[in-house]
N, C-alpha and C positions, 0 to 999 in steps of 0.2 A: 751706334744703334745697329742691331744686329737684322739684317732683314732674311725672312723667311720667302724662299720660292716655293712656286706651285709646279708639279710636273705629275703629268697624267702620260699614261702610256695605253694605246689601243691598239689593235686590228680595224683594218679595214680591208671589205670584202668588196671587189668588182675592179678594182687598180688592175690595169693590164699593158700601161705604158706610161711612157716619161711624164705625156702629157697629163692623164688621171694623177699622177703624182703633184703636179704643179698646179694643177687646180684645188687639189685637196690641200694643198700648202696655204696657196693661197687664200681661196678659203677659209681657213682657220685663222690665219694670221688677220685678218676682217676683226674676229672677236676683238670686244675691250679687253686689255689687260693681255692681252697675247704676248708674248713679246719673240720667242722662236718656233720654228716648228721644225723639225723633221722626221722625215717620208724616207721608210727603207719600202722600193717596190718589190724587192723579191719577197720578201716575209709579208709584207704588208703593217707591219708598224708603223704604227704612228704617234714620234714623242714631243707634247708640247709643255711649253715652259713659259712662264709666269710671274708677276710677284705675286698672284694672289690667288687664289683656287675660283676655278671657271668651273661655271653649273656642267655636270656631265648630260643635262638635258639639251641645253644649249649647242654644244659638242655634236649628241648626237644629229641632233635636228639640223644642225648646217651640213655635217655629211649625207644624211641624207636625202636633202633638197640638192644635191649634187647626183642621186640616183647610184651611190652606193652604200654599204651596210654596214652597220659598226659588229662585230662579231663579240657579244658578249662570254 
């Protein structure tokens, strides 16, 4: 059985150290279905992976109850 992953790739805006990185990680990694995340701070990317596609409302609304901005 062939399984499909989910991966979304974002910005985020307000990261300015290790720790906003590790929060935002973690954070995300919280969601069902999460299964990795990573956090480049210098770009501000952020790519998560899945087996199944996670709501990007979801997504954004956990970053930004963390008090920073998903840059559309």
């Amino acid at each position: 059985m062939l399984v499909k992953n989910f991966e979304k790739e974002i910005v985020v805006v307000g990261m300015h150290c290790m720790n906003c990185a590790k929060h935002v990680e973690e954070a995300l990694k919280k969601i069902k279905g999460v299964k990795k995340v990573f956090v480049e701070l210098e770009s501000g990317k952020v790519k998560i992976l899945s087996k199944n596609a996670i709501d990007e409302t979801l997504i954004n609304s956990t970053i930004e109850n963390l008090s920073y901005t998903v840059k559309n």
